[in-house]
C-alpha positions in Angstrom: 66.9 -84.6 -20.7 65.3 -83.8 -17.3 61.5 -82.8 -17.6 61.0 -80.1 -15.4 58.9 -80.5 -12.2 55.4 -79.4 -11.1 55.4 -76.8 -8.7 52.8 -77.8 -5.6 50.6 -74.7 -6.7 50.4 -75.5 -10.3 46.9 -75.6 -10.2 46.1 -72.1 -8.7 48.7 -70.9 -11.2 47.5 -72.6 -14.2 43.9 -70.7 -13.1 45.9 -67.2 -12.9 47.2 -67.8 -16.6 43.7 -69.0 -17.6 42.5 -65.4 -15.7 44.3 -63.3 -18.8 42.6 -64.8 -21.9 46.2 -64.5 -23.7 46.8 -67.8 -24.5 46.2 -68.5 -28.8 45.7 -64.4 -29.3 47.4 -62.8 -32.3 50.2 -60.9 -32.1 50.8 -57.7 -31.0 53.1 -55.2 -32.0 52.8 -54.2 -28.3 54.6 -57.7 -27.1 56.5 -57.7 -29.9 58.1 -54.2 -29.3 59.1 -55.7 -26.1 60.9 -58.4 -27.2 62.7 -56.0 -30.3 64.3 -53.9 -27.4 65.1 -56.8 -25.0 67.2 -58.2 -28.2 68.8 -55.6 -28.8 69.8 -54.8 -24.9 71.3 -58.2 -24.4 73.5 -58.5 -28.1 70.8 -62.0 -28.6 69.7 -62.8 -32.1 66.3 -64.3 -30.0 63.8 -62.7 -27.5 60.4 -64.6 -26.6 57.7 -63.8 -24.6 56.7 -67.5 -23.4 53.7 -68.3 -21.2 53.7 -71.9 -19.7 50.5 -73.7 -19.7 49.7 -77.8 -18.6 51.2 -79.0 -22.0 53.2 -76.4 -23.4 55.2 -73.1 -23.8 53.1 -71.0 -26.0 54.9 -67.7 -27.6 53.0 -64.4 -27.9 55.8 -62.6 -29.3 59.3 -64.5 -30.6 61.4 -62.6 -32.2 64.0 -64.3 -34.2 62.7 -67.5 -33.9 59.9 -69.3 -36.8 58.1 -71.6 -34.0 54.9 -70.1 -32.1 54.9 -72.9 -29.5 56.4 -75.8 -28.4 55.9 -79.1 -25.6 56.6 -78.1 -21.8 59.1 -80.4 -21.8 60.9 -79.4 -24.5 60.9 -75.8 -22.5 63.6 -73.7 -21.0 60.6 -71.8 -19.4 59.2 -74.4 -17.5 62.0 -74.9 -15.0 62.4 -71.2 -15.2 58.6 -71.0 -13.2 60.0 -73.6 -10.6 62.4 -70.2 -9.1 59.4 -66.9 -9.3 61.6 -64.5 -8.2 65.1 -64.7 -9.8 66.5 -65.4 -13.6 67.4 -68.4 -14.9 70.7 -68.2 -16.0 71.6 -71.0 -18.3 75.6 -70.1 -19.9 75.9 -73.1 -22.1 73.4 -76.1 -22.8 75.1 -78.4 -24.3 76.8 -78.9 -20.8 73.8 -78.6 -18.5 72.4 -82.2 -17.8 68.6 -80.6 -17.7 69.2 -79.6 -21.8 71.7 -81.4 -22.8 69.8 -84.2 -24.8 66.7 -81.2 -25.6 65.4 -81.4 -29.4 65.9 -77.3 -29.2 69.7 -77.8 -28.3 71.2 -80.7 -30.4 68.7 -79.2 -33.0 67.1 -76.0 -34.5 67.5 -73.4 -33.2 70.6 -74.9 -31.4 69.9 -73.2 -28.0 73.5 -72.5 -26.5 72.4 -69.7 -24.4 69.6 -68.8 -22.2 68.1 -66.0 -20.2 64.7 -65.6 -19.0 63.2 -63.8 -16.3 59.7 -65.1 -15.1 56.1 -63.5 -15.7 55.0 -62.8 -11.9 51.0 -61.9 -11.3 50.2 -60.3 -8.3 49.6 -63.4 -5.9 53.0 -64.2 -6.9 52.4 -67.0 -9.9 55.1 -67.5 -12.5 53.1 -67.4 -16.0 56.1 -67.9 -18.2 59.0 -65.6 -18.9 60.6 -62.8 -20.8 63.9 -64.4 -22.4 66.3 -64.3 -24.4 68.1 -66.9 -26.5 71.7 -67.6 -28.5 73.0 -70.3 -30.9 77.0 -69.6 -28.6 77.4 -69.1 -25.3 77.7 -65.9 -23.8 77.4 -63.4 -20.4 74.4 -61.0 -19.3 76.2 -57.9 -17.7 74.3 -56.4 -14.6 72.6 -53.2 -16.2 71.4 -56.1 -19.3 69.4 -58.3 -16.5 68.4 -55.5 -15.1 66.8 -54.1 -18.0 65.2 -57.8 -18.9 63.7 -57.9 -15.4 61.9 -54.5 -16.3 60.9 -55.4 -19.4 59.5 -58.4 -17.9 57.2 -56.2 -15.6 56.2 -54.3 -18.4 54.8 -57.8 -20.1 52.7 -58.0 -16.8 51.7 -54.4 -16.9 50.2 -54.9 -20.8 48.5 -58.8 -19.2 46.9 -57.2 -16.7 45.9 -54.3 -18.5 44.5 -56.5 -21.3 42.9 -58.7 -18.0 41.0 -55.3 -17.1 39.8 -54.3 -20.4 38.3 -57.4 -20.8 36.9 -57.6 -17.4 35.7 -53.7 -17.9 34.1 -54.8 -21.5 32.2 -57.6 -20.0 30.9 -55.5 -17.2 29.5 -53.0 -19.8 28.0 -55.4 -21.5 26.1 -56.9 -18.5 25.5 -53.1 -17.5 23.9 -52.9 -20.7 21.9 -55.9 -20.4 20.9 -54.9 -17.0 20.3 -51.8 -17.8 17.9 -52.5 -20.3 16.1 -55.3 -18.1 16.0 -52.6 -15.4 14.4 -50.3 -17.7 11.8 -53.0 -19.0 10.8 -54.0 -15.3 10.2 -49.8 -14.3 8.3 -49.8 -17.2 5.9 -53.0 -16.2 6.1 -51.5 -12.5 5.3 -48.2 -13.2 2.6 -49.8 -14.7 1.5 -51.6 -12.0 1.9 -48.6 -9.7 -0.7 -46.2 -11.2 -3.1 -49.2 -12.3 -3.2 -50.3 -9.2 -6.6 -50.9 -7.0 -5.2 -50.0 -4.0 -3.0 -47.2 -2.8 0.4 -47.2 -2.7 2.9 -44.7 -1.7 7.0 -44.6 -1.1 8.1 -42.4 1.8 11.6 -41.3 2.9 13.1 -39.4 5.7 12.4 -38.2 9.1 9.5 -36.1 7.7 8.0 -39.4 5.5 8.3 -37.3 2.2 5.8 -39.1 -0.5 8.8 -40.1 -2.7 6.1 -42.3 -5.1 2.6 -42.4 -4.8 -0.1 -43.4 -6.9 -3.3 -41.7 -8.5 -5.5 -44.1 -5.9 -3.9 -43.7 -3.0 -4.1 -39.0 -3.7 -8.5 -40.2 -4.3 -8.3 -41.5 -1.2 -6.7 -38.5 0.6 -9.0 -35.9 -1.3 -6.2 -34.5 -3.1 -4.4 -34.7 -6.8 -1.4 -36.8 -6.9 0.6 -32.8 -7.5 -0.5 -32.0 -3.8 0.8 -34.9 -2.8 3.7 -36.3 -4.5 7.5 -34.8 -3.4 5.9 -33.4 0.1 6.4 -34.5 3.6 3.2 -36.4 5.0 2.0 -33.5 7.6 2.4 -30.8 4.4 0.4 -32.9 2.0 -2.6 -34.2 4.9 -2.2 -31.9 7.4 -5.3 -33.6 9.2 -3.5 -36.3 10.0 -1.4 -34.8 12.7 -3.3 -35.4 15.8 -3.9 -38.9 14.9 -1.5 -40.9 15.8 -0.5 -42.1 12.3 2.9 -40.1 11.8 3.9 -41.6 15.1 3.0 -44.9 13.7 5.1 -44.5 10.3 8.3 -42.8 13.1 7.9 -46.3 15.0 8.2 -48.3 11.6 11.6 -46.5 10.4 12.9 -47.0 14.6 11.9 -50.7 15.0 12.3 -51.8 11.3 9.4 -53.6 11.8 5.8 -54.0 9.7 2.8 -52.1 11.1 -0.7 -53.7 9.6 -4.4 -53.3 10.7 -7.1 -54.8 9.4 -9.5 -51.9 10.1 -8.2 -48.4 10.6 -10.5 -45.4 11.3 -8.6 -42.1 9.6 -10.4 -38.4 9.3 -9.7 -36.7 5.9 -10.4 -33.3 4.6 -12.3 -34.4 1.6 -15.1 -32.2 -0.8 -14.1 -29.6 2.1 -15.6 -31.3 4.7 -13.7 -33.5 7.3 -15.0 -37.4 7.0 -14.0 -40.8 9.0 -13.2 -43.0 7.0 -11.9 -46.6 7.2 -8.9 -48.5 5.5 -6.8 -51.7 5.7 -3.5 -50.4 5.7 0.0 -52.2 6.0 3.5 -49.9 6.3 6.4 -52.0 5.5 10.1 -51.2 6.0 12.8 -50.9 3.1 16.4 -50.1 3.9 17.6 -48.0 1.0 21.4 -48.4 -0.3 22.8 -45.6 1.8 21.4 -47.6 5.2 18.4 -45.1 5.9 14.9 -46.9 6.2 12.0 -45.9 3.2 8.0 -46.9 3.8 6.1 -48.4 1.4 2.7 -47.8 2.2 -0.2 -50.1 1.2 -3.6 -48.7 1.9 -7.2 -50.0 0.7 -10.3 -47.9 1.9 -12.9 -50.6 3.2 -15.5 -48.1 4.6 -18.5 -49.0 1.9 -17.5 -52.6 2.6 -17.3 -52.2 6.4 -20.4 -50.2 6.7 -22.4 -52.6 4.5 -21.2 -55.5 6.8 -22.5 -53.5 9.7 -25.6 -52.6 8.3 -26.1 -56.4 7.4 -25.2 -57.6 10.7 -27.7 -55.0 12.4 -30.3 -55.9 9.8 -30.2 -59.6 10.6 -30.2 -58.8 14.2 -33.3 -56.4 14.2 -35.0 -59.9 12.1 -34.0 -62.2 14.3 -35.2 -60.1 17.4 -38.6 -59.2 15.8 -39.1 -63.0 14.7 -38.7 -63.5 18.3 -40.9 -61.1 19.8 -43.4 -61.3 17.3 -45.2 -64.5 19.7 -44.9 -62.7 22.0 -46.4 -59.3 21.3 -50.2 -59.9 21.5 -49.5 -61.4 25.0 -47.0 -58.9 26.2 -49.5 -56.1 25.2 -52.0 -57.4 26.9 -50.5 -57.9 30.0 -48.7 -55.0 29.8 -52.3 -53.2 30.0 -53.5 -55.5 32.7 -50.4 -54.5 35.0 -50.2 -50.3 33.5 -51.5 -49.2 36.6 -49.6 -51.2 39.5 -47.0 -50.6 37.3 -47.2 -47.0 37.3 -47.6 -47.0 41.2 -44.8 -49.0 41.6 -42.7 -47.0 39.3 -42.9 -44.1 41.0 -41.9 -45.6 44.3 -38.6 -47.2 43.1 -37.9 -43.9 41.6 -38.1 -42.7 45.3 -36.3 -45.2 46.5 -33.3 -44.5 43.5 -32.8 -40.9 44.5 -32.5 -41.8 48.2 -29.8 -44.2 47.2 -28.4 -42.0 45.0 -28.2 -39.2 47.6 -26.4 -41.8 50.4 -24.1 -43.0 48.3 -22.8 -39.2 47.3 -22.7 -38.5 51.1 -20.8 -41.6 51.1 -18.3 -40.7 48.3 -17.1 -37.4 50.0 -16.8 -39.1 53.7 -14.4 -41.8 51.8 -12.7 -39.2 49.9 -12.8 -36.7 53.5 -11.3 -39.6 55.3 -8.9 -40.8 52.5 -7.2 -37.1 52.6 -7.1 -37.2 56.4 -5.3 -40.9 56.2 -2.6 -39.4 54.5 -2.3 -36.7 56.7 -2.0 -39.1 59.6 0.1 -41.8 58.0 2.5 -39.1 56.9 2.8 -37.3 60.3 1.1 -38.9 63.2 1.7 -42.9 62.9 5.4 -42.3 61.2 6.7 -39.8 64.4 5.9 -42.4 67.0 7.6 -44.9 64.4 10.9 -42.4 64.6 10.8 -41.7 68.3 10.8 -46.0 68.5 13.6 -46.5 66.3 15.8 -43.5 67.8 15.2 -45.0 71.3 16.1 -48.1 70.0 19.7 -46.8 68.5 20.2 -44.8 72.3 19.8 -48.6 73.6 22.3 -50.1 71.5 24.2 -47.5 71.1 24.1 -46.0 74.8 23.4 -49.5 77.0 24.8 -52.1 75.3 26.0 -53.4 78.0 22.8 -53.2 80.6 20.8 -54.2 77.3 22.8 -57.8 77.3 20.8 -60.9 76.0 17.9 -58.7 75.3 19.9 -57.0 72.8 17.8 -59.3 70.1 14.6 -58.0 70.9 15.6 -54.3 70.5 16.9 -55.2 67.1 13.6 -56.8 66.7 11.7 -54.2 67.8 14.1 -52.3 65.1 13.1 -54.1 62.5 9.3 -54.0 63.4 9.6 -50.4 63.5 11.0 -50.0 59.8 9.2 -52.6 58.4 5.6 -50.5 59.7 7.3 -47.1 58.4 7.7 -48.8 54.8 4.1 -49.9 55.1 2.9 -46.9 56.5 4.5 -45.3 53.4 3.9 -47.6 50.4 -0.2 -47.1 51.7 0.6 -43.6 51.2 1.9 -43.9 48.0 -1.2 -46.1 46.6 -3.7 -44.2 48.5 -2.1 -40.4 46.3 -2.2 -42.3 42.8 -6.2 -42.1 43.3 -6.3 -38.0 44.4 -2.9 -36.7 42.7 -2.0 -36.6 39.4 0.2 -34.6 37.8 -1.1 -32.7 34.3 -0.1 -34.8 31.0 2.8 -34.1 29.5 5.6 -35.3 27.3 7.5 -38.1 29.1 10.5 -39.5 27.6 10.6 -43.2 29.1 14.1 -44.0 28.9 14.9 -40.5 31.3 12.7 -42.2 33.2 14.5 -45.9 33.5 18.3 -43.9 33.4 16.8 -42.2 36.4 15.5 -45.1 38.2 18.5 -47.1 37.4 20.6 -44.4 39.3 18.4 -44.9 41.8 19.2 -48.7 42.1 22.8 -48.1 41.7 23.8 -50.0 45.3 21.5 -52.8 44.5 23.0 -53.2 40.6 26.6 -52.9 41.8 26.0 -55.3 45.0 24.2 -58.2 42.6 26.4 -58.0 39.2 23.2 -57.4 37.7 23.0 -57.4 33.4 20.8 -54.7 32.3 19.8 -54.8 28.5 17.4 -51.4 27.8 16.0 -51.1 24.3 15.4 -47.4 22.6 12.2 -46.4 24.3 9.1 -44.5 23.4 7.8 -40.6 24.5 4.5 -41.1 25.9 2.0 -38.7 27.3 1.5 -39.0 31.1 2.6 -38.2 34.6 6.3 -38.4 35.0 6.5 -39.4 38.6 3.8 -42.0 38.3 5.8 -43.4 35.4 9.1 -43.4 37.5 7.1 -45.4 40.2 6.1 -48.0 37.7 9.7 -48.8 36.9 10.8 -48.6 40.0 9.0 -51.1 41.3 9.2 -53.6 38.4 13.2 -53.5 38.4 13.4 -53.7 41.9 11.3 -56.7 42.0 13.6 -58.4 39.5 16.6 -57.7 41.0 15.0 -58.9 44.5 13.3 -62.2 43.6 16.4 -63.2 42.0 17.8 -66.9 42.1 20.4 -67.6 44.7 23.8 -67.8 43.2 22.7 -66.4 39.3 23.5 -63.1 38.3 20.3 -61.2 37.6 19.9 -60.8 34.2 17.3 -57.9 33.1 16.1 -56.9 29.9 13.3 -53.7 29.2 12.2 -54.2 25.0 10.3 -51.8 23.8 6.9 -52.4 20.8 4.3 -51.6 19.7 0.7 -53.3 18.8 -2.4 -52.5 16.5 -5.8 -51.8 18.6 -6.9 -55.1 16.6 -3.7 -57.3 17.8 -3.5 -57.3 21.2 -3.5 -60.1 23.2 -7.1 -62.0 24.1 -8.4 -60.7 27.7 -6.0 -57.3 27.7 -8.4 -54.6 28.7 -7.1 -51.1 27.9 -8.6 -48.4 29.9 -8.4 -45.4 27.0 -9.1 -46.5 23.4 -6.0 -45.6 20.8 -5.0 -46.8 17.0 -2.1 -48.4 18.4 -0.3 -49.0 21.9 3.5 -49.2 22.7 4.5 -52.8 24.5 6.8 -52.5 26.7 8.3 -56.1 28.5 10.5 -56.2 31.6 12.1 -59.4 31.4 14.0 -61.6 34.3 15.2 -64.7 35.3 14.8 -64.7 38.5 12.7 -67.1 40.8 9.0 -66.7 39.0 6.0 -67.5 39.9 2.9 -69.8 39.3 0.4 -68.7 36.5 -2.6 -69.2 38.3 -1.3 -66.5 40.7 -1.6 -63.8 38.1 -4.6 -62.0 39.8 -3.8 -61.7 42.9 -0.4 -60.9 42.7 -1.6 -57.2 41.5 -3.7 -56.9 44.9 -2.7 -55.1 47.6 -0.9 -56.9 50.4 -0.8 -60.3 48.7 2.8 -62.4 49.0 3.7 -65.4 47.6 6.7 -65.7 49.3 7.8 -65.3 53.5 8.7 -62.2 54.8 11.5 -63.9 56.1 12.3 -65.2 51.9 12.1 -62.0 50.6 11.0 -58.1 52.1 8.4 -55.8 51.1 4.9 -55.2 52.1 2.9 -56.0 49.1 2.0 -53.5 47.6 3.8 -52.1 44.7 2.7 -54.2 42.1 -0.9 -53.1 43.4 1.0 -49.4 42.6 2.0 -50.6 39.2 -1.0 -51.4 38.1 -2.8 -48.4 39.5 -0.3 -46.2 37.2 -0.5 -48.2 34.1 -4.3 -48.0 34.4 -4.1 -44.2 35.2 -2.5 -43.6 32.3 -5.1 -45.3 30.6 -3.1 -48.7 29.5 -3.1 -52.1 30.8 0.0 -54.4 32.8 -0.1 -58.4 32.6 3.1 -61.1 33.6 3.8 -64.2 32.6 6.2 -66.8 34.3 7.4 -70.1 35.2 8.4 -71.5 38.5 12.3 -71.1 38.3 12.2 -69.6 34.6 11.9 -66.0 35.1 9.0 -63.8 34.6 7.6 -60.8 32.3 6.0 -58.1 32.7 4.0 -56.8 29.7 2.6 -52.6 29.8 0.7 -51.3 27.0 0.1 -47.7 26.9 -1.6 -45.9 24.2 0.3 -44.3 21.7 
């Protein structure tokens, strides 16, 4: 007798049978309606339904036969797994040198014939067989195997449809447990929701609808939690709208990112009268299931606390300064009497002398501004036509006399150059010189029209270097729209021309935003806002030297050769003039050969 072989995926298939629970149920009439008709198809006085496991065939339906299982290598079955996908055929037994010496041939049931068709899963593993069995040798006809190999698939159809009941049973019964647990932790949070000491709010969409909120965080407001719960933020407080703080919760659903300030001064309509008030307050992002982005907003109103601390401080102050004076007074007083008198004379001429001043320095202030507004006029027609009339001389030379001109062809290119490079300067002074008397009215600005329209400006220059531009989703601010293009203009440009010889520029413009209270130590803003949007033009170009960092912002000052790089120095002075106009403030910082960065925050 030949024990049948292990097939090199007996393992994985061993797993599959394990995957249907099947093996030890009772019977079925199901199964054992199957194995009825395939006994009757084929004339056989046995039909099984075997499924092969590591140390046996087990049968979950035998018809005709008294045995419910039997050793795998006792079993017809087992070499039928080795072929998945055709019968095994086995015409007489007793000659077959696999079963010829088999307990189930020389004794009961005295197999003669066999037929069984294998059990195949989906990934293609062999669980057993349908087959059919005969004590004298015999011949399937086609339309016979035919009908075994379909009642074969239907064994698989009822396995994997007992496989998915029980899979669908178990998931119910964790749904229920779940369900349950789910409903036992809203419970305890709800709890913890409306208990709460601090406010605490859930809002979703473009319009930051209060999806959840909390009795505390409506006491806050002024309102009842029915005026505030289901309606956008602007309906429910419609106060807050010039204050900066839907912008705020907009830039927390863009960026993803968590907003918090320590100390946040809000007006609210409360007891019908409008009243500043202040609050810790931290936004936090949630991505919901269906990929949009929810805020869950944690507020705490610290203006007792704050204004106690104040008070406190100025309390202690006003102590320490009377403890301090208080040695003082008697002799203070009485030389303050002693001196009343020259005092009084001499107050009255400094006074004098203050007005005087005052008076010059007006006259002074409108001769600057007088002779400012004529500078422009003369830089932007008298010095720049004498600066033409040289440069088209210059191209009738070399255009005209190039022969005559000969070897002193270099110094009319010279004198070329010289001529451009004093139109440029002539122009960039112009430039800084408007960003003090012009300024356009605020408006909307949309920041990335402005970078699209300075990067079609520098389309040459991008194409020439190979540059790599990486441009983040940028902010709307209020300001001056050609001021703002100047700003970038200047700042890209510089990157792409202090780049490192043989390195393909690589430019990134990331857009953020900051808390008044977070940002940075020595930034000094020039308009005072709840939060400002960062924005960081990053390089890797040549870089610079820290300690530089103030006078690289001055007007005319170079840290490189004209001959290294061109330029006339002054449109970082420019930059700096803009971010400042627009009430913001610009810093860089850099590494010799490691790029730079240059930071802008402008109020939001």
């Amino acid at each position: 007798m030949h024990e049948p072989p292990l097939s090199p995926e007996e393992t994985n298939r061993l797993l599959a049978l394990t995957s249907y629970d099947i093996l030890d149920s009772l019977p079925e009439a199901d199964y054992d309606d199957i194995t009825q008709l395939a006994a009757q198809i084929c004339q056989t006085p046995i039909a099984l339904i075997s499924l092969v496991d590591e140390a046996r065939q087990w049968f979950k339906s035998n018809r005709g036969l008294s045995l419910r299982q039997t050793p795998r290598e006792h079993s017809f079955c087992a070499h039928a797994i080795l072929t998945p996908y055709q019968p095994l055929i086995v015409a007489d037994a007793r000659t077959d040198q696999r079963f010829a010496d088999n307990p189930l041939v020389k004794g009961d049931p005295h197999i003669v014939f066999y037929a069984g068709v294998p059990l195949l899963d989906a990934q293609g593993f062999a669980l057993g067989s349908l087959c059919v069995l005969d004590e004298q040798t015999r011949q399937l006809t086609g339309d016979q195997l035919a009908n075994l190999q379909i009642l074969s698939r239907q064994v698989m159809r009822l396995l994997e449809l007992r496989q998915k009941t029980r899979i669908l049973q178990e998931s119910e019964e964790r749904f229920q447990l779940e369900n349950e647990a789910l409903k036992t932790s809203q419970a305890r949070l709800e709890t913890i929701f409306n208990h709460a000491p601090i406010g605490l709010g859930l809002l979703r969409g473009d319009d930051h609808v209060f999806e959840w909120a909390n009795d505390r965080i409506a006491q806050m407001a002024g309102r009842t939690l029915d005026q505030i719960q289901g309606k956008p933020l602007l309906e429910a407080l419609p106060e807050l709208a010039q204050q900066g703080l839907k912008e705020i919760f907009d830039r927390v659903r863009q960026t993803r990112k968590r907003f918090e300030a320590s100390q946040i001064p809000i007006t609210l309509r409360r007891n019908d009268q409008d009243e500043t008030a202040y609050f810790y307050a931290s936004f936090e992002p949630v991505e919901e299931p269906d990929g949009t982005v929810s805020i869950v907003d944690f507020s705490l109103e610290i203006t007792q606390q704050l204004l106690a601390q104040r008070a406190l401080a100025d309390s202690q102050d006003r102590y320490r300064r009377l403890t301090a004076d208080l040695e003082q007074l008697v002799e203070q007083r009485t030389q303050e009497l002693a001196t009343a008198n020259e005092g009084l004379d001499a107050s009255n001429q400094e006074y004098a002398s203050i007005n005087d001043e005052l008076k010059e320095a007006n006259l002074l202030l409108k001769r600057s501004n007088e002779n400012l507004q004529q500078f422009a006029y003369v830089a932007s027609h008298d010095l720049q036509e004498p600066l033409r009339k040289i440069r088209q001389f210059g191209d009738l030379l070399m255009t005209h006399y190039a022969d005559s001109v000969g070897n002193e062809r270099a110094y009319v290119e010279r004198m070329q150059s010289a001529a451009q490079r004093m139109s440029t300067l002539i122009k960039d002074l112009l430039d800084f010189s408007r960003l003090s008397t012009r300024r356009e009215p605020n408006r909307l600005v949309s920041l990335a029209e402005v970078v699209g329209q300075v990067l079609s400006t520098l389309e040459l220059t991008l194409q020439e270097t190979g540059a790599q531009l990486t441009i983040d989703t940028l902010p709307t601010v209020p300001g001056d729209g050609s001021q703002l293009e100047q700003l970038f203009q200047n700042l890209l440009a510089n990157a792409l021309k202090f780049r490192q010889p043989g390195v393909i520029p690589r430019i990134a413009v990331q857009a953020g935003w900051v808390s008044s209270d977070h940002l940075p130590e020595g930034i000094r803003v020039g308009r005072s806002s709840i939060a400002y949007h960062r924005i960081d033009v990053v390089d890797n170009g040549i870089g610079f030297e820290e300690k530089y960092l103030d006078r690289i912002f001055q007007v005319f000052q170079r840290l490189h050769g004209k001959r290294e790089y061109g330029g006339t120095g002054i449109g970082l002075a420019i930059c700096e003039k803009v971010v400042t106009n627009h009430g913001g403030a610009i810093t860089a910082r850099s590494q010799p050969g490691q790029g730079a960065t240059f930071t802008i925050y402008l109020p939001v």
